[in-house]
N, C-alpha and C positions, 0 to 999 in steps of 0.2 A: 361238447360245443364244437361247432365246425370251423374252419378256418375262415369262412366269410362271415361268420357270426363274432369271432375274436376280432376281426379289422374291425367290426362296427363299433364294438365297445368301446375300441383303443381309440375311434374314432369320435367317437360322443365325449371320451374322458378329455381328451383332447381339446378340444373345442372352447368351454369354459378355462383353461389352463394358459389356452393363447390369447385367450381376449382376457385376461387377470396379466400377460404380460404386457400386453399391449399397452393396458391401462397405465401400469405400474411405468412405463418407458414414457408414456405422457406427462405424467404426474412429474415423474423428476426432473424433466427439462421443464415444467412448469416451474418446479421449483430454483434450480438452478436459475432459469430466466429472473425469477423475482429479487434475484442476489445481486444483478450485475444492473448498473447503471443503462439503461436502453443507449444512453446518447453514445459515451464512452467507450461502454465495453466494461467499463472498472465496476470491480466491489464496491456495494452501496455499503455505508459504514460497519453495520454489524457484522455481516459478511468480513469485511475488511479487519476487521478487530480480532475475530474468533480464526482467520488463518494465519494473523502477523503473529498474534500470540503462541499461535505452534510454531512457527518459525524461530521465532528468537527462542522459541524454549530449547528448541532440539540444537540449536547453533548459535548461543550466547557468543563463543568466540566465532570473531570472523564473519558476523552481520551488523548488517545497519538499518535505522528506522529514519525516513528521510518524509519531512511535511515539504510541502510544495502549494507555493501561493502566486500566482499569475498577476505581475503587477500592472495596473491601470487598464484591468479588464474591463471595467466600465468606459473608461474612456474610448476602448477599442471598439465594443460592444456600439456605442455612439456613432462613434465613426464612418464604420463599414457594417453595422447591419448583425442583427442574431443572427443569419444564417453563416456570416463568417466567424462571427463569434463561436457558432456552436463547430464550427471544423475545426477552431485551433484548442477548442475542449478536449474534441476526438482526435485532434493530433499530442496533441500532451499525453495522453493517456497512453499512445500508441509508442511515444520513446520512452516514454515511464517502463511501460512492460518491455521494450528490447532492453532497455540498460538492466532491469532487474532478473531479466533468462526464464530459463524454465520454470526453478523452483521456487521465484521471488511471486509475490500481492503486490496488487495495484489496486488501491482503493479512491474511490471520490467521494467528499468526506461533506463535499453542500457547495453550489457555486461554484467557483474557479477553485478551491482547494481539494488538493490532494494528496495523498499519503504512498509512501513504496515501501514495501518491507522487504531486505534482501541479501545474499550470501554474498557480501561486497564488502571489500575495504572501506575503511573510511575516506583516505586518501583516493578513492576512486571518485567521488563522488564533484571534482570539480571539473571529470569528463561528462556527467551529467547535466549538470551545468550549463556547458557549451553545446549540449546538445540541445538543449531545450529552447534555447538563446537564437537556432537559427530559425527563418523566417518562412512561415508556414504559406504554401501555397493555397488561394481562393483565386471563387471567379471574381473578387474585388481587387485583385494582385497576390503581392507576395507581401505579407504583412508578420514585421517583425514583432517577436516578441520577446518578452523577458521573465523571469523568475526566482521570488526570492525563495531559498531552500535551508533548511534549518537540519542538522544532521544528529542524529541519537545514538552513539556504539553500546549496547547493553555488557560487552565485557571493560569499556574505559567507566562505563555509570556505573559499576555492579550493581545490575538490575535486570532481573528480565518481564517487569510488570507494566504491562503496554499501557495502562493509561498514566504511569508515572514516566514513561521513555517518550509518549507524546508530548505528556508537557515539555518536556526537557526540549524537544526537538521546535518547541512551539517558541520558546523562550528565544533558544538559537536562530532560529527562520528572525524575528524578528530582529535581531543582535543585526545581521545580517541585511535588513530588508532594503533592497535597489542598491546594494553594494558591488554586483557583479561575481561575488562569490558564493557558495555556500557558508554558515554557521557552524560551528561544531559546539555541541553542548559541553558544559565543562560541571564537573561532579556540584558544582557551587552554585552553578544557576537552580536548583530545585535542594536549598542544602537541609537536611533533618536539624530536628530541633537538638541543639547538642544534650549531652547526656552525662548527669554530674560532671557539668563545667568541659567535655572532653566531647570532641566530634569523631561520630561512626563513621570506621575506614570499610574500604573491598577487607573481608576476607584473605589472611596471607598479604595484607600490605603492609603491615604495623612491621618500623624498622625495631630489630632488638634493641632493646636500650630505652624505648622513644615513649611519649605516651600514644594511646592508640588513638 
């Protein structure tokens, strides 16, 4: 076989090989698009659920699960118009993801609610807070807002089962809600059913001596 004969083959094998990647690099941004909320930017919930639970698995200690509810977004919504409603959507979403960094989720979970999963104190989370609190610029003004936040620690819960740290964080948000601060869930707001008469502690909590 001659060497102008070798280029053709390599050339024809070729051919099929780039347009299979081609395809394959469409598909997966198709894919990835159908995960993220278009308005946002945030994980639509499934999404949002199948990466917070790798989060908290791999860093029980030292994360937080944080619900996030926008209060009197209809009122707002009234107010000033969906189109400034829907920027202070895409502005929540946009200090959601700085407060939670590289490695944290940012999900939106239906309407003004949304979820951050993240390598963050607990005690961090009343700079969160304040961040959410200040007042989002449109072409209607600058229009303040507020947020009630419900906080989940899966190493204070001993748990790392995200639809029981939701709830726990759901409980909290509302403990919480139009107070100005964040909630912190406490092991009792979601308590198991006690067990011959005795309630289940964390693992290594049980003081010697005590019952567990």
């Amino acid at each position: 076989m001659t060497s102008g004969q070798r280029a053709l083959l390599l050339t024809t094998l070729m051919v099929p090989l780039a347009g299979w990647t081609l395809h394959a690099a469409a598909l997966h941004r198709r894919l990835a698009a159908a995960q993220r909320d278009p308005l946002t930017g945030a994980h639509r919930r499934n999404a949002f659920q199948r990466h917070a639970q790798r989060l908290v698995t791999r860093h029980q200690r030292g994360s937080v699960l944080c619900l996030v509810d926008l209060d009197h977004f209809k009122a707002l919504n009234d107010r000033y118009g969906h189109v400034a409603g829907d920027i202070v959507l895409a502005a929540t979403s946009e200090r959601l993801s700085r407060w939670a960094g590289a490695h944290g989720v940012v999900g939106r979970l239906g309407g003004d609610e949304f979820a951050v999963a993240a390598r963050r104190h607990p005690d961090t989370v009343q700079e969160l807070v304040r961040t959410l609190r200040e007042p989002v610029l449109t072409d209607a003004g600058a229009i303040a807002v507020a947020a009630s936040v419900g906080v989940a620690a899966p190493e204070h819960l001993c748990t790392q089962a995200l639809p029981t740290l939701l709830r726990y964080a759901d409980v909290a948000m509302y403990r919480a809600k139009h107070s100005g601060s964040a909630g912190v869930a406490r092991p009792e707001d979601v308590a198991p059913a006690p067990l011959n008469g005795r309630r289940a502690g964390c693992p290594g909590s049980r003081v010697k001596g005590s019952a567990a």
